[in-house]
C-alpha positions as CSV (number, residue, x, y, z in Angstrom):
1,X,113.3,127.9,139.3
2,X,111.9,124.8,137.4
3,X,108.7,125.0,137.3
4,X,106.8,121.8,135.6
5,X,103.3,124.1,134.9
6,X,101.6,120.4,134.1
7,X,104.3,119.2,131.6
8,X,104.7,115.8,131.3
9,X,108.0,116.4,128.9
10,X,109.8,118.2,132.5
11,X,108.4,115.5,134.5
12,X,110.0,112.8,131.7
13,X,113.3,114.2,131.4
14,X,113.4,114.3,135.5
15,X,112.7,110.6,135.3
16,X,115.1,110.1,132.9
17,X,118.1,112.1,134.6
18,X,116.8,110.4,137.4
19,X,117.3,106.5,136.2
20,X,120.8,107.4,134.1
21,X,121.9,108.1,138.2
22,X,119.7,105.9,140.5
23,X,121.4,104.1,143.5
24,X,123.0,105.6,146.2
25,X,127.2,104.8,144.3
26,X,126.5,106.5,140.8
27,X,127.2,110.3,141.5
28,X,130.1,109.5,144.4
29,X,131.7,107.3,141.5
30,X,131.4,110.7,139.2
31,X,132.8,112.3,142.2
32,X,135.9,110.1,142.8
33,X,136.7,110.5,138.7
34,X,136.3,114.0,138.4
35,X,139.5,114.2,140.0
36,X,141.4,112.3,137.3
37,X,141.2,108.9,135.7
38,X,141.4,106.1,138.5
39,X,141.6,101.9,138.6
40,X,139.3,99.4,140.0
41,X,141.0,99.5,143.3
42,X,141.4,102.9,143.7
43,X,137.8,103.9,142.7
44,X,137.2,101.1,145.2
45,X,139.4,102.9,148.4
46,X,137.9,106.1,147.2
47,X,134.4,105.3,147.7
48,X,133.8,104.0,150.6
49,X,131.3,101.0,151.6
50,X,130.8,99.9,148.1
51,X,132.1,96.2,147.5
52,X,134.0,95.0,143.8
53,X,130.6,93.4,143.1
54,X,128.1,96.7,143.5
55,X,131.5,98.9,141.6
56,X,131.5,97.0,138.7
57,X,128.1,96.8,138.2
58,X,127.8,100.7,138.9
59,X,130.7,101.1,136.3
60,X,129.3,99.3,133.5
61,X,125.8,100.9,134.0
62,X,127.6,104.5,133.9
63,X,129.8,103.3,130.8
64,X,126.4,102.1,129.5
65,X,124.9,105.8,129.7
66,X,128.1,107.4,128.2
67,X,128.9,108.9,131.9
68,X,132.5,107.4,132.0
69,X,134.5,105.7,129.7
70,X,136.6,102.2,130.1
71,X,140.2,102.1,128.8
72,X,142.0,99.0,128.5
73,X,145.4,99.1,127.7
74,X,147.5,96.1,126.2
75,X,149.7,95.1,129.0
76,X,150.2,92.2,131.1
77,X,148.4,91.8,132.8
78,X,145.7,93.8,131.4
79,X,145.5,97.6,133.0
80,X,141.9,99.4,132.9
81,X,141.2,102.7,133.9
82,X,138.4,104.3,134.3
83,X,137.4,108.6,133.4
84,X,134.8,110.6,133.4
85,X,133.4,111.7,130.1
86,X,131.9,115.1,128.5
87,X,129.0,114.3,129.2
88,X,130.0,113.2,132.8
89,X,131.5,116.2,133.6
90,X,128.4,118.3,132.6
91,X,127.1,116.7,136.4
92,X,129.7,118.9,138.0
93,X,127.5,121.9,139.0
94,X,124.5,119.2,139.9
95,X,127.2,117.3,142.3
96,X,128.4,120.9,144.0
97,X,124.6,122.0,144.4
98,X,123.9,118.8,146.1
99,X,127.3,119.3,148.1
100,X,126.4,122.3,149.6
101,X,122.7,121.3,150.2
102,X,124.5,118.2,151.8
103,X,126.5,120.5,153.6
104,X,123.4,123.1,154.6
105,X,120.9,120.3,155.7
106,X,123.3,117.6,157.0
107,X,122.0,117.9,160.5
108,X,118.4,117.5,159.8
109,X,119.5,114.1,157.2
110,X,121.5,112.9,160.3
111,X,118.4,113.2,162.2
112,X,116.4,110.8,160.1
């Protein structure tokens, strides 16, 4: 257990995590590419509710913290795809802890 015992360093790198993933698309974007890498349009079926507007602002601010990458490839027209990085993937136990706490508690979050 994590215990802060009055440390401002624990309570920074919290806020820090905490800001690298803010919003409610960020960690069901990680989600959608730890599958494999994916296009626009397909990270855009595979996440439900989000628009092309809010996705590509989401995917430049996770490029931006070294989350995902961007490949563009020299076709025509252009192709992009988009994968999940090291440093992505090292969010993999976080996302299945808040899964199964989703899963757990998802009656009394209906609630609210």
């Amino acid at each position: 257990m994590l215990t802060t015992g009055g440390c401002p360093k624990t309570a920074l790198s919290i806020k820090d995590a905490l800001e690298a993933l803010e919003g409610r698309w960020k960690l069901l974007i990680l989600f959608a590419l730890s599958t494999g890498n994916k296009r626009f349009k397909q990270l855009s079926r595979e996440v439900p509710g989000i628009t092309d507007k809010t996705l590509s602002k989401e995917l430049k601010s996770l490029e931006a913290n070294k989350l995902i990458k961007r490949a563009v490839y020299d076709t025509f027209p252009p192709t992009v795809d988009y994968s999940i990085t090291a440093h992505g993937k090292s969010l993999e136990k976080v996302m299945e802890e808040l899964h199964y706490w989703g899963l757990a508690h998802r009656k009394e979050i209906m609630e609210n």
